[in-house]
N, CA, C and O atoms as a printed pandas DataFrame, in Angstrom:
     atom_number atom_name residue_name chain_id  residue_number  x_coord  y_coord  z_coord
0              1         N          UNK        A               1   35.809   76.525   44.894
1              2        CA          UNK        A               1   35.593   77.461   45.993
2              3         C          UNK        A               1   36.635   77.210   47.075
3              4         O          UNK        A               1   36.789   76.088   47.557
4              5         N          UNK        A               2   37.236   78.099   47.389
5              6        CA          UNK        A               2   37.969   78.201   48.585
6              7         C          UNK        A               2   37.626   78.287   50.144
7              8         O          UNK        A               2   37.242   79.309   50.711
8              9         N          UNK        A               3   37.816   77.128   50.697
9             10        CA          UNK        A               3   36.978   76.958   51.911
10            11         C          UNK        A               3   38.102   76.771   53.052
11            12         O          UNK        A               3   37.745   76.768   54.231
12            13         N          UNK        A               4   39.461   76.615   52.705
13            14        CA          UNK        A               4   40.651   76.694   54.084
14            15         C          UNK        A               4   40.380   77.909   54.769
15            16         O          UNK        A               4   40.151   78.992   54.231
16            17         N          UNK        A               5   40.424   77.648   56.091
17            18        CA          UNK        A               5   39.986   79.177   57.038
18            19         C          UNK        A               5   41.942   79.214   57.617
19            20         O          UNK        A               5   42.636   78.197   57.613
20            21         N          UNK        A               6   42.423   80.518   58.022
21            22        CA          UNK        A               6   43.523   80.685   58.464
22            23         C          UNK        A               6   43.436   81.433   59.518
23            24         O          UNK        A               6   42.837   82.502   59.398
24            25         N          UNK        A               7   43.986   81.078   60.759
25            26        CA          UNK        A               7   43.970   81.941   62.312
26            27         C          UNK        A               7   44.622   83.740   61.292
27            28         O          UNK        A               7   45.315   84.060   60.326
28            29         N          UNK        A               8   44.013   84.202   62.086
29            30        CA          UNK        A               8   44.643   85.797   61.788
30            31         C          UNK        A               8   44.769   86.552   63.054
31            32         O          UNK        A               8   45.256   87.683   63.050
32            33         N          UNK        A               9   44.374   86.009   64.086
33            34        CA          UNK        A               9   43.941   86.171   65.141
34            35         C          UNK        A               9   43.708   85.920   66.490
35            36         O          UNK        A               9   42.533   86.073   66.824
36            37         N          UNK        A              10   44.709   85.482   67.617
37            38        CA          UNK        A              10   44.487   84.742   68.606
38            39         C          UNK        A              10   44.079   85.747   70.052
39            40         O          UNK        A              10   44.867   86.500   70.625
40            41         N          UNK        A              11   42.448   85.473   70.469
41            42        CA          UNK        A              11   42.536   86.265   71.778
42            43         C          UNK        A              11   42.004   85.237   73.079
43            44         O          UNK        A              11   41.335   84.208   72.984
44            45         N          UNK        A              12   42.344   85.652   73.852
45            46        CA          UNK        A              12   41.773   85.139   75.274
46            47         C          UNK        A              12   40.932   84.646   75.833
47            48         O          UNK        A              12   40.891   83.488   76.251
48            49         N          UNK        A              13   39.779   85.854   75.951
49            50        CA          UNK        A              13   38.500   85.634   76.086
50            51         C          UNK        A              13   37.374   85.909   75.073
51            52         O          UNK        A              13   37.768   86.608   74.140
52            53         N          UNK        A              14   36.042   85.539   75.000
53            54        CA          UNK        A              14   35.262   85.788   74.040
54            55         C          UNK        A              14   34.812   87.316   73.742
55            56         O          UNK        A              14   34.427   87.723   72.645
56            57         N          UNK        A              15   34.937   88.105   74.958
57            58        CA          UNK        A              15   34.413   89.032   75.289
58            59         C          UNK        A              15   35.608   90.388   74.198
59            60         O          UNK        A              15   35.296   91.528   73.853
60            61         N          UNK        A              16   36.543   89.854   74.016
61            62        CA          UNK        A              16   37.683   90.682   73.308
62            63         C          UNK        A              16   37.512   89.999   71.842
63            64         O          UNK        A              16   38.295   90.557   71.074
64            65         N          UNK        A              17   36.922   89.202   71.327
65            66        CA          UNK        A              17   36.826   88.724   70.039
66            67         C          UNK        A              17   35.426   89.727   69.816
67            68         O          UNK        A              17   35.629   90.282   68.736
68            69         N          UNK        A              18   34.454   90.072   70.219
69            70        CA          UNK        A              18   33.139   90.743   69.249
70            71         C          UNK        A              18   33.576   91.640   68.681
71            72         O          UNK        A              18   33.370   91.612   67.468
72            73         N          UNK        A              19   34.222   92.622   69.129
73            74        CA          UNK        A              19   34.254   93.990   68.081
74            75         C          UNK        A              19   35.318   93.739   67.178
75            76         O          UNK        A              19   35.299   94.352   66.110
76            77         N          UNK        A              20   36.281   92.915   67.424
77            78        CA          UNK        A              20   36.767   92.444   65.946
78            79         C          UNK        A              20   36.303   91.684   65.113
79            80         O          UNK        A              20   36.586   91.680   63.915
80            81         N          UNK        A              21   35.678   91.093   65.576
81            82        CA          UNK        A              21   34.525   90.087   64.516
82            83         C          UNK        A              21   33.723   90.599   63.884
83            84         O          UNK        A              21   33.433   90.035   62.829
84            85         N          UNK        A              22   32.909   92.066   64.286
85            86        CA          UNK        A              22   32.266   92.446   64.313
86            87         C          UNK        A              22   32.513   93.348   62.957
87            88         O          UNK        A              22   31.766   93.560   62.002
88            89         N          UNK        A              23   34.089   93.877   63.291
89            90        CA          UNK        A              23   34.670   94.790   62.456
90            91         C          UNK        A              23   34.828   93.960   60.822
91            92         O          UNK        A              23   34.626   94.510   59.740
92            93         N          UNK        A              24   35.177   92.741   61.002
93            94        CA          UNK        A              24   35.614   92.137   59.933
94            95         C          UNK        A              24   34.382   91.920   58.990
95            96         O          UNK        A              24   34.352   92.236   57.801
96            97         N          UNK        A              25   33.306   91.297   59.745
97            98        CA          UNK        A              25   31.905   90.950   58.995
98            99         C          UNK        A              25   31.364   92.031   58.463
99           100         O          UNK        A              25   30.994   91.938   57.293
100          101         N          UNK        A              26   31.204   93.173   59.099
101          102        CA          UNK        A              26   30.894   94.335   58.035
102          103         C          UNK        A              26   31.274   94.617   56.945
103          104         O          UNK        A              26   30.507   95.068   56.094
104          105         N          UNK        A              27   32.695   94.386   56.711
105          106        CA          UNK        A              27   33.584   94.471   55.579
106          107         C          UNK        A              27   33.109   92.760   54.708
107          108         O          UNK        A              27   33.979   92.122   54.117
108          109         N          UNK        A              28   32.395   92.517   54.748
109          110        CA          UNK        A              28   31.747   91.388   54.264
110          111         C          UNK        A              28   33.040   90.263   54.473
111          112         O          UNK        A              28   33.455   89.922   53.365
112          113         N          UNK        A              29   33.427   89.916   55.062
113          114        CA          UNK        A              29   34.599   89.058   55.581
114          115         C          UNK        A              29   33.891   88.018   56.261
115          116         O          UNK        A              29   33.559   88.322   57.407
116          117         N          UNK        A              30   33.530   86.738   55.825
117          118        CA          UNK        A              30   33.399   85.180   57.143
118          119         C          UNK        A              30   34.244   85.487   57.942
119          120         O          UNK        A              30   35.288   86.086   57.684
120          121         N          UNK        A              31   33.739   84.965   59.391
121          122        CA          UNK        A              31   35.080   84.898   60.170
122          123         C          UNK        A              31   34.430   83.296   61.142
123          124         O          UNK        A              31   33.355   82.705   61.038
124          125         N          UNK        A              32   35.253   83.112   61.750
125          126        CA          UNK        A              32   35.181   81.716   62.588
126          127         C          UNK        A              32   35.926   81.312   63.077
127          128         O          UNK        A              32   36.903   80.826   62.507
128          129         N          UNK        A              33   35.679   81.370   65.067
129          130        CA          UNK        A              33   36.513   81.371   66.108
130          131         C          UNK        A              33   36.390   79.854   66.399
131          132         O          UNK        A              33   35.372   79.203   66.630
132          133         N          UNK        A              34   37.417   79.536   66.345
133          134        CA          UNK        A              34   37.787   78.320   66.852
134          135         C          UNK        A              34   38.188   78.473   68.554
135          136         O          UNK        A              34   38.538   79.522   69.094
136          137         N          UNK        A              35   38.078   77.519   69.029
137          138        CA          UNK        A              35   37.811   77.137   70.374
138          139         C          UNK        A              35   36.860   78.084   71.352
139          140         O          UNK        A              35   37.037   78.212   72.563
140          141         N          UNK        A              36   35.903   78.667   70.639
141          142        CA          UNK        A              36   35.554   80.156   71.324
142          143         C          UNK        A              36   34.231   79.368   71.928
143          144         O          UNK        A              36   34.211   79.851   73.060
144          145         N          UNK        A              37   33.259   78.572   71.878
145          146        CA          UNK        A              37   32.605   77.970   72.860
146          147         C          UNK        A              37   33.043   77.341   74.092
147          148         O          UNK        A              37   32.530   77.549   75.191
148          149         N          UNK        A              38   34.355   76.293   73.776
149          150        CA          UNK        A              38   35.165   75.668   74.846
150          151         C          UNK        A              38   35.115   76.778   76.153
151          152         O          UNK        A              38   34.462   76.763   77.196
152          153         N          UNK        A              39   36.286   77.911   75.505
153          154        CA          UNK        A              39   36.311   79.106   76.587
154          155         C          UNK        A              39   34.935   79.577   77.264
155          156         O          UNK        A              39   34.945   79.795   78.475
156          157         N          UNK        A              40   33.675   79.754   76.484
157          158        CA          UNK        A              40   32.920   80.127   76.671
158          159         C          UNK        A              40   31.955   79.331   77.971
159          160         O          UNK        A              40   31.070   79.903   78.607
160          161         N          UNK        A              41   32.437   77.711   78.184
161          162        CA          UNK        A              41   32.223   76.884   78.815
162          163         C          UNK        A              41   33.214   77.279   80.310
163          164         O          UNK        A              41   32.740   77.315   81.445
164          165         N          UNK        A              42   34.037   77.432   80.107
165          166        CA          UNK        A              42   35.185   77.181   81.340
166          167         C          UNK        A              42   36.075   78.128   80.864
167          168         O          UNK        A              42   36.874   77.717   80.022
168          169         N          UNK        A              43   36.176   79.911   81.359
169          170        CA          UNK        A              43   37.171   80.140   81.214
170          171         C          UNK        A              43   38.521   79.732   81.163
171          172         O          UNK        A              43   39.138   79.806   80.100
172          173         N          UNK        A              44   39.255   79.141   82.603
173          174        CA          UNK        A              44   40.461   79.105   82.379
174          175         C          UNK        A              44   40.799   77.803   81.634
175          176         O          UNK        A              44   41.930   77.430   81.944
176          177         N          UNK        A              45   40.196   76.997   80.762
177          178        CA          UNK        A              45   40.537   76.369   79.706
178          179         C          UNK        A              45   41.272   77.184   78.793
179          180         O          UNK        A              45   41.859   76.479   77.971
180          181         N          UNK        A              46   41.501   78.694   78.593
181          182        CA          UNK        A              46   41.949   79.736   77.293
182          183         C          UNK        A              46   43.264   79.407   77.129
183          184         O          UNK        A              46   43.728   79.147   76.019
184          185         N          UNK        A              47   43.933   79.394   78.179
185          186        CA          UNK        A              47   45.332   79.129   77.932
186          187         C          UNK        A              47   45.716   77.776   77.665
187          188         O          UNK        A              47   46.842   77.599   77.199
188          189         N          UNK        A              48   45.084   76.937   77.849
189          190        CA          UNK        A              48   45.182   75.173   77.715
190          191         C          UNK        A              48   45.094   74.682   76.222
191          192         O          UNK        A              48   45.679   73.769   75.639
192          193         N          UNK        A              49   44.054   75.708   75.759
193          194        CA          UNK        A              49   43.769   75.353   74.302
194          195         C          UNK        A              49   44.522   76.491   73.126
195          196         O          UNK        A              49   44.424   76.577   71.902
196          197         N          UNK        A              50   45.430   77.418   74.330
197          198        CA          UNK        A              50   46.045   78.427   73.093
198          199         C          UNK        A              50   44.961   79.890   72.780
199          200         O          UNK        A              50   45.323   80.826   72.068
200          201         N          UNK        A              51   43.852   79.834   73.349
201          202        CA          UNK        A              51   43.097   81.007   73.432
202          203         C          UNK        A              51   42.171   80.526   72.384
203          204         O          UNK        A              51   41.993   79.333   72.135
204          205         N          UNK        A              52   41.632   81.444   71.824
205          206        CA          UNK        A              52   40.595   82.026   70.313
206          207         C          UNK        A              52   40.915   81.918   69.693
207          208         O          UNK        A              52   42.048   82.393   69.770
208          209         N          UNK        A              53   40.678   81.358   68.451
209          210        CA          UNK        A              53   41.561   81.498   67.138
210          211         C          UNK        A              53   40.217   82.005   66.133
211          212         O          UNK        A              53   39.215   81.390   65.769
212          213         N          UNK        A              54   40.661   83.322   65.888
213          214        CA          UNK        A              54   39.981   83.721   64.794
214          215         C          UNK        A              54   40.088   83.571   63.301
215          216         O          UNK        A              54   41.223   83.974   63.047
216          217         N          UNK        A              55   39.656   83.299   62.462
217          218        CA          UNK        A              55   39.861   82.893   61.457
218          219         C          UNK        A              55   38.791   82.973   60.570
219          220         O          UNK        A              55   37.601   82.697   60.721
220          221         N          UNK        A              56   39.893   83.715   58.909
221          222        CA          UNK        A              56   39.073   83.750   57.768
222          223         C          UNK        A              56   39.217   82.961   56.681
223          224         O          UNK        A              56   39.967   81.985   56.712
224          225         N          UNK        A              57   38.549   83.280   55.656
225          226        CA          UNK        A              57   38.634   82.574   54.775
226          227         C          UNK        A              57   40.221   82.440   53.906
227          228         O          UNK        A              57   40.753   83.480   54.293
228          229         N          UNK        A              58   40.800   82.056   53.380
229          230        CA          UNK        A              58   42.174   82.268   52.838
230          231         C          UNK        A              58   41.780   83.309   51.818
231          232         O          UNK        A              58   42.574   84.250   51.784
232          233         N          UNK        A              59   40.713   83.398   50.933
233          234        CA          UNK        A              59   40.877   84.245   50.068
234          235         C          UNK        A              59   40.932   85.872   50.729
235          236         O          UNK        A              59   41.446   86.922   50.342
236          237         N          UNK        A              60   40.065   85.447   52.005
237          238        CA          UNK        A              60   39.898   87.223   52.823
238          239         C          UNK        A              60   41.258   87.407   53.848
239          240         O          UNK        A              60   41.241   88.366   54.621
240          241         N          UNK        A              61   42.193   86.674   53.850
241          242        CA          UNK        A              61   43.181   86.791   54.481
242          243         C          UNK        A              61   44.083   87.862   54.617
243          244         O          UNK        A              61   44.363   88.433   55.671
244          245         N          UNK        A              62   44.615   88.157   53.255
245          246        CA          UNK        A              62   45.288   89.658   53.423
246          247         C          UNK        A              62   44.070   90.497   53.542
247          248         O          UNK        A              62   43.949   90.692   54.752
248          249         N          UNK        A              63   43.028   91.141   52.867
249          250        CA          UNK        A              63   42.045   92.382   53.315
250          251         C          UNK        A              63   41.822   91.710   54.918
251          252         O          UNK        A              63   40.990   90.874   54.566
252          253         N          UNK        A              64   41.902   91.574   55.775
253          254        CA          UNK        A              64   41.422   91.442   57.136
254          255         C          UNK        A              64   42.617   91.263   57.979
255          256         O          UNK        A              64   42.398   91.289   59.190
256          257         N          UNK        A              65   43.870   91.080   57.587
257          258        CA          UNK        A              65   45.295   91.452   58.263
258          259         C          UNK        A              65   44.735   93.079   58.563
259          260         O          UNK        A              65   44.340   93.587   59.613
260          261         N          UNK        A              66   44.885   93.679   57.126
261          262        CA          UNK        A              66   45.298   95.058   57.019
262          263         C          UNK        A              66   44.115   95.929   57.142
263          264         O          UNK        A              66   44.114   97.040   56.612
264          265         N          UNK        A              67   42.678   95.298   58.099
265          266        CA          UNK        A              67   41.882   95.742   58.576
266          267         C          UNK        A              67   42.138   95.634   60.443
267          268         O          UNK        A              67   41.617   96.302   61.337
268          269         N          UNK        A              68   43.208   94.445   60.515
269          270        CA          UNK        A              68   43.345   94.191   61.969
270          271         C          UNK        A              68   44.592   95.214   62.089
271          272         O          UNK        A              68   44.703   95.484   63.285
272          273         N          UNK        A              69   45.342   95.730   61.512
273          274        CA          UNK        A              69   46.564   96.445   61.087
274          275         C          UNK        A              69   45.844   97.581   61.393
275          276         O          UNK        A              69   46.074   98.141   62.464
276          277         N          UNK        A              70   44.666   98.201   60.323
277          278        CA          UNK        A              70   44.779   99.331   61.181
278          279         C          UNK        A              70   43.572   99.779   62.288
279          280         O          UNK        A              70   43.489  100.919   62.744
280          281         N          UNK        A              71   42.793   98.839   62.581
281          282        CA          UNK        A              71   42.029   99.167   63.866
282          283         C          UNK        A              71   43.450   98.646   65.246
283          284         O          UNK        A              71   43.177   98.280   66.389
284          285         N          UNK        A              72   44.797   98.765   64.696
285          286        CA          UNK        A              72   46.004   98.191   65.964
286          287         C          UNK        A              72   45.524   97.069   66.552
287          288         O          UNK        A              72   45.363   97.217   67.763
288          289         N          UNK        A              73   45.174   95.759   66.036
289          290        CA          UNK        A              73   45.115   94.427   66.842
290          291         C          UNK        A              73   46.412   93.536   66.387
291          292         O          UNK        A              73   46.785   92.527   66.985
292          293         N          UNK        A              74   46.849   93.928   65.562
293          294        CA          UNK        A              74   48.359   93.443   65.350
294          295         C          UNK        A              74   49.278   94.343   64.383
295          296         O          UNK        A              74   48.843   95.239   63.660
296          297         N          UNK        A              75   50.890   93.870   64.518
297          298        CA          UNK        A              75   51.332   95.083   64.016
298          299         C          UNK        A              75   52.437   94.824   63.188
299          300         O          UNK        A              75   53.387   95.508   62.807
300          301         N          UNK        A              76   51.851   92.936   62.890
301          302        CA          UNK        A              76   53.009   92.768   61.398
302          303         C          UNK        A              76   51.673   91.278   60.878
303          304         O          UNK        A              76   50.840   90.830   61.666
304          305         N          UNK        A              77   51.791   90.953   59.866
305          306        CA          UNK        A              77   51.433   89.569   59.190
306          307         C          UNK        A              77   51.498   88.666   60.462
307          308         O          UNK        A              77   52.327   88.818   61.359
308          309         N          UNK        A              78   50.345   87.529   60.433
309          310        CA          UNK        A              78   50.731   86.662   61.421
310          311         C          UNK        A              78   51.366   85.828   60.840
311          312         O          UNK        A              78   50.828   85.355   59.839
312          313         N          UNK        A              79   53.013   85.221   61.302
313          314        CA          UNK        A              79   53.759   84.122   61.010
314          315         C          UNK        A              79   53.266   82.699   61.859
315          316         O          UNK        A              79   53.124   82.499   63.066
316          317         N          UNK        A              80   53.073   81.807   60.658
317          318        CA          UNK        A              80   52.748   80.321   60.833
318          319         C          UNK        A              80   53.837   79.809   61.745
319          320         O          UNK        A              80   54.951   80.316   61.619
320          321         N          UNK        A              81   53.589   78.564   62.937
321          322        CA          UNK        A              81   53.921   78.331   64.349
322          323         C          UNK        A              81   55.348   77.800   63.594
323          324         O          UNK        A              81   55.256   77.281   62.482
324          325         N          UNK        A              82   56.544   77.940   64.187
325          326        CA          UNK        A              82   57.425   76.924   64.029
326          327         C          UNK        A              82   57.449   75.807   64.293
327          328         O          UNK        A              82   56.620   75.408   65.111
328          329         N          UNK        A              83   58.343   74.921   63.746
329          330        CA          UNK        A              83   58.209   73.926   64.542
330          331         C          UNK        A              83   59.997   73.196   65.119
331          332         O          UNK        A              83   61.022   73.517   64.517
332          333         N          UNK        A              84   60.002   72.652   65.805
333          334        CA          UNK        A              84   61.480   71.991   66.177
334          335         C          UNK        A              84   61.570   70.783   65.522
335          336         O          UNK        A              84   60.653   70.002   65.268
336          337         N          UNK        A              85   63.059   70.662   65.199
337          338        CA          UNK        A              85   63.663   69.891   64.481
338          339         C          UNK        A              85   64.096   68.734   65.131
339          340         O          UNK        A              85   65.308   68.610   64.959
340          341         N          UNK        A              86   63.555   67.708   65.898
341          342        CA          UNK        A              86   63.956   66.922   66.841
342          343         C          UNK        A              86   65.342   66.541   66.331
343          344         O          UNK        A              86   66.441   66.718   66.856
344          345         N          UNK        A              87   64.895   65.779   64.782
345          346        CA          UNK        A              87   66.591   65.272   64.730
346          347         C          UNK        A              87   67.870   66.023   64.509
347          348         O          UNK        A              87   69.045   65.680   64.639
348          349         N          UNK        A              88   67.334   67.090   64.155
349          350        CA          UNK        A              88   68.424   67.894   64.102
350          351         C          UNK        A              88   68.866   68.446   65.074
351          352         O          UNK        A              88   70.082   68.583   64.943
352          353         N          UNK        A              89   68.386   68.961   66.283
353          354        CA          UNK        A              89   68.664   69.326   67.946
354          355         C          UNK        A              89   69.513   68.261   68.112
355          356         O          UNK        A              89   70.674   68.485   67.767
356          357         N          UNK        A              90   69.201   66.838   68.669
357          358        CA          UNK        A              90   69.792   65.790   69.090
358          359         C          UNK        A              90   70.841   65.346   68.180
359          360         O          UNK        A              90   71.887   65.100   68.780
360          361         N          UNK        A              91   70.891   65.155   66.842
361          362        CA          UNK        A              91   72.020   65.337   66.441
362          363         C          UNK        A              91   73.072   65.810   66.785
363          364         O          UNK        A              91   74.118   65.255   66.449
364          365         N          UNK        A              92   73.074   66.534   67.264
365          366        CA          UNK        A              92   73.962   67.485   67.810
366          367         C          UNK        A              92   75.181   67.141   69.083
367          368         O          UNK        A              92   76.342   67.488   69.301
368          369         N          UNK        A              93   74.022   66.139   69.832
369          370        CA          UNK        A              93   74.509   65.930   70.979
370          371         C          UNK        A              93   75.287   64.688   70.705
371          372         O          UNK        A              93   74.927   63.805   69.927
372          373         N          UNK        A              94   76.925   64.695   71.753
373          374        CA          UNK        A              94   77.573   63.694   72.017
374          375         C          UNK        A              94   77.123   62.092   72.233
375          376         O          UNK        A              94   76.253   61.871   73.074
376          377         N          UNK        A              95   77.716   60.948   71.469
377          378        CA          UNK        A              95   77.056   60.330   71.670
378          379         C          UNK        A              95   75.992   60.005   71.094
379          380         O          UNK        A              95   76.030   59.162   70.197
380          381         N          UNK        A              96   74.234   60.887   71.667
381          382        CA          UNK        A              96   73.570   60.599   70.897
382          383         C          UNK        A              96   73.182   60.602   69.348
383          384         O          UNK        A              96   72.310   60.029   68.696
384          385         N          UNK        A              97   74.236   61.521   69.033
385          386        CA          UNK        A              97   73.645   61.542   67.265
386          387         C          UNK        A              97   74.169   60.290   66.355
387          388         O          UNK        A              97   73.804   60.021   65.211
388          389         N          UNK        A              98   75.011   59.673   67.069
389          390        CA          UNK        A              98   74.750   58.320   66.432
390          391         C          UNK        A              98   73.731   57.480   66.269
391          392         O          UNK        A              98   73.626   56.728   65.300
392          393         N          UNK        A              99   72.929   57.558   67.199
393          394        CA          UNK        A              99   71.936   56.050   67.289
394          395         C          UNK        A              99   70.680   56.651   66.576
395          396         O          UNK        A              99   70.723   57.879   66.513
396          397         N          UNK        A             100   69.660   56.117   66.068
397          398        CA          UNK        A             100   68.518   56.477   65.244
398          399         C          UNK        A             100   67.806   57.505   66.163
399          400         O          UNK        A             100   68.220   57.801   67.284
400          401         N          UNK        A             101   66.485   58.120   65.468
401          402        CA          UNK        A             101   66.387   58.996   65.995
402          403         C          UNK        A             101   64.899   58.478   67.216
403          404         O          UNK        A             101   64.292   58.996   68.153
404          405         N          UNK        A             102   64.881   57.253   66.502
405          406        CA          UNK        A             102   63.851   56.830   67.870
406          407         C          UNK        A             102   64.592   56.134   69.647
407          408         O          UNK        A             102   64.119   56.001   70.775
408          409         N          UNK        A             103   65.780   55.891   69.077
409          410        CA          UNK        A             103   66.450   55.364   70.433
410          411         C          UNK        A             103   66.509   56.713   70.981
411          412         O          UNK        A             103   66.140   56.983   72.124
412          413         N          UNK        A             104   67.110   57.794   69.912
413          414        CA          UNK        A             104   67.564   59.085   70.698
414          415         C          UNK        A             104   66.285   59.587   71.786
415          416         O          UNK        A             104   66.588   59.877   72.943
416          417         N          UNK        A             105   64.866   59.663   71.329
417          418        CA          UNK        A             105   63.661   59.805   72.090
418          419         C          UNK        A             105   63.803   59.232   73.349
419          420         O          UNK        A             105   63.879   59.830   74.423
420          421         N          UNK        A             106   63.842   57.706   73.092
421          422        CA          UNK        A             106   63.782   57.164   74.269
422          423         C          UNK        A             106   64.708   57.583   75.274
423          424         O          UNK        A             106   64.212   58.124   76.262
424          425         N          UNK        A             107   65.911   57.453   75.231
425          426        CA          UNK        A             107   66.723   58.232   76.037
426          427         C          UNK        A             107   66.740   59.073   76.843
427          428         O          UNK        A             107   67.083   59.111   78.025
428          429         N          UNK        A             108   66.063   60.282   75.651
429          430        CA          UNK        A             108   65.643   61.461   76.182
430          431         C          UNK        A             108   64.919   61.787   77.268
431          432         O          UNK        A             108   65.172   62.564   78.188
432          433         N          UNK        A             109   63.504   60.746   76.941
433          434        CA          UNK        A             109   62.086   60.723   77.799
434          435         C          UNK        A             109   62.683   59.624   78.972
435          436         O          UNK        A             109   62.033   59.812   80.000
436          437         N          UNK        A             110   63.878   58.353   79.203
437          438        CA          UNK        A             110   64.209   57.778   80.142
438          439         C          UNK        A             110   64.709   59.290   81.019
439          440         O          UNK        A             110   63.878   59.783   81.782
440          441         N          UNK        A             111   66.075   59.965   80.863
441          442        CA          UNK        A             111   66.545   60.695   81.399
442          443         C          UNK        A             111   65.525   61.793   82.082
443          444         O          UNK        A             111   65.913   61.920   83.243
444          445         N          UNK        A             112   64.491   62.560   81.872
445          446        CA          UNK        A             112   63.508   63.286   82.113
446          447         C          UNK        A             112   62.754   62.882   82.773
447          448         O          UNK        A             112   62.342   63.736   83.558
448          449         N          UNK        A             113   61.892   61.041   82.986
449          450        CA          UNK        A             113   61.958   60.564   83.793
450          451         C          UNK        A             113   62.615   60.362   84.725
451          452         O          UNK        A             113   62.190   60.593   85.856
452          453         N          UNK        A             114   63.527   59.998   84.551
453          454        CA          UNK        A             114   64.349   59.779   86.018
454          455         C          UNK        A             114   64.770   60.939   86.867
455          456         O          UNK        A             114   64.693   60.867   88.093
456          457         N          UNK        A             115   65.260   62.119   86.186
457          458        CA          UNK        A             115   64.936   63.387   87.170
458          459         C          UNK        A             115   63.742   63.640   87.830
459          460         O          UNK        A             115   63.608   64.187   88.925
460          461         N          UNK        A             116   62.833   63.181   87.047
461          462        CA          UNK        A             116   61.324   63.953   87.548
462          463         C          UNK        A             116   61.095   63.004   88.982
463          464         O          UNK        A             116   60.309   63.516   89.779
464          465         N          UNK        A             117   61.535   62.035   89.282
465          466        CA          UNK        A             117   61.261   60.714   89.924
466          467         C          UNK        A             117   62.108   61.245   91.300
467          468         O          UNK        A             117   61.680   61.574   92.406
468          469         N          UNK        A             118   63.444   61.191   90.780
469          470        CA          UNK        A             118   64.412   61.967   91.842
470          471         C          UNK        A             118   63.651   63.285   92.050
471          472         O          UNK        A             118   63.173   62.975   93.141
472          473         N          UNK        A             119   63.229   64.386   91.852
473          474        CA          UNK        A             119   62.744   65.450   92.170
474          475         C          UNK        A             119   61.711   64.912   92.993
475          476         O          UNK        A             119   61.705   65.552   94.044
476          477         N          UNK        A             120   60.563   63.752   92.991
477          478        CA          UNK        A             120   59.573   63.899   93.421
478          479         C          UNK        A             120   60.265   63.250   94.718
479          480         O          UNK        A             120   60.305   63.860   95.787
480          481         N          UNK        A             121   60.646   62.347   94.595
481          482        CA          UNK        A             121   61.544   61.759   95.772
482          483         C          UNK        A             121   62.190   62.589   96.791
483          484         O          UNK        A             121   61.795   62.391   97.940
484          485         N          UNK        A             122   63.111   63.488   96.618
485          486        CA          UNK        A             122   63.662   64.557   97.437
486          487         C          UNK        A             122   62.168   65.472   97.856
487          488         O          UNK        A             122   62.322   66.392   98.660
488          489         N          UNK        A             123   61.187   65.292   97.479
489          490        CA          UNK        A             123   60.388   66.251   97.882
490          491         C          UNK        A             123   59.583   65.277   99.084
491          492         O          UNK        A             123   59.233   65.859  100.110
492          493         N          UNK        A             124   59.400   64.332   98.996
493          494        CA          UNK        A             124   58.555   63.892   99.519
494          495         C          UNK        A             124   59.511   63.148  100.784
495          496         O          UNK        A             124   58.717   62.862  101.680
496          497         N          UNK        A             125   60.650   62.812  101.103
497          498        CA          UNK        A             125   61.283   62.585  102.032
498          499         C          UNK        A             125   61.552   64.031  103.027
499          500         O          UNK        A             125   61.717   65.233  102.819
500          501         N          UNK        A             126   61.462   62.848  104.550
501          502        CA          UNK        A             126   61.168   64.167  105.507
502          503         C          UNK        A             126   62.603   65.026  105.536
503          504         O          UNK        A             126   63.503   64.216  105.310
504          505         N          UNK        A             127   63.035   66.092  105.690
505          506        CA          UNK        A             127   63.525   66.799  106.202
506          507         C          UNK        A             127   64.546   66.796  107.649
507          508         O          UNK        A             127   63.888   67.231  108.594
508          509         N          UNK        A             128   65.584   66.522  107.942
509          510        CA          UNK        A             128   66.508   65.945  109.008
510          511         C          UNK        A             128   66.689   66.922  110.104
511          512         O          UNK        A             128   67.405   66.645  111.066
């Protein structure tokens, strides 16, 4: 039995997930919103956690695209998140693409620190 669920679906608030949920389960489709109590607790948590994630079963995956397709809740396949290539970005850079790719981190996160430090610094000194 096939039990992986796949987002098909990301909304905001709970209140914009029923009638698509609603739509899908008729069509005998499981569905199951992930983070949709959280929100339901503390709105502006929605954006912190990425919103709603609606989600079906993998086998109901395409029939419930091309049910969200044509009630217009989306208007291509949802594409899976990218992701970045740390070593390959930094590679790139002078210098750093020599050294492994955990010194390269450190570096990174020293330098970002130390701006953030200088930024807080210039902010917090008085004004002449």
């Amino acid at each position: 039995m096939d039990n992986k669920f796949i987002t098909v679906l990301t909304v905001t608030y709970p209140h914009e997930l029923a009638i698509i949920r609603g739509r899908l389960e008729s069509e005998g489709i499981e569905c199951f919103a992930q983070d949709e109590l959280t929100i339901q607790v503390n709105p502006l948590y929605s954006n912190a956690v990425g919103g709603i994630k609606l989600q079906v079963r993998e086998s109901d995956c395409q029939r419930a695209v091309e049910i969200l397709k044509e009630e217009g809740y989306v208007e291509e396949a949802p594409q899976p998140p990218t992701s970045y290539d740390f070593n390959k970005f930094t590679s790139s850079i002078p210098l750093l693409g020599k050294l492994r790719i955990e010194a390269r981190l450190l570096i990174i996160l020293a330098i970002l620190t130390a701006i953030i430090v200088i930024i807080a610094y210039l902010a917090m000194s008085p004004i002449a």
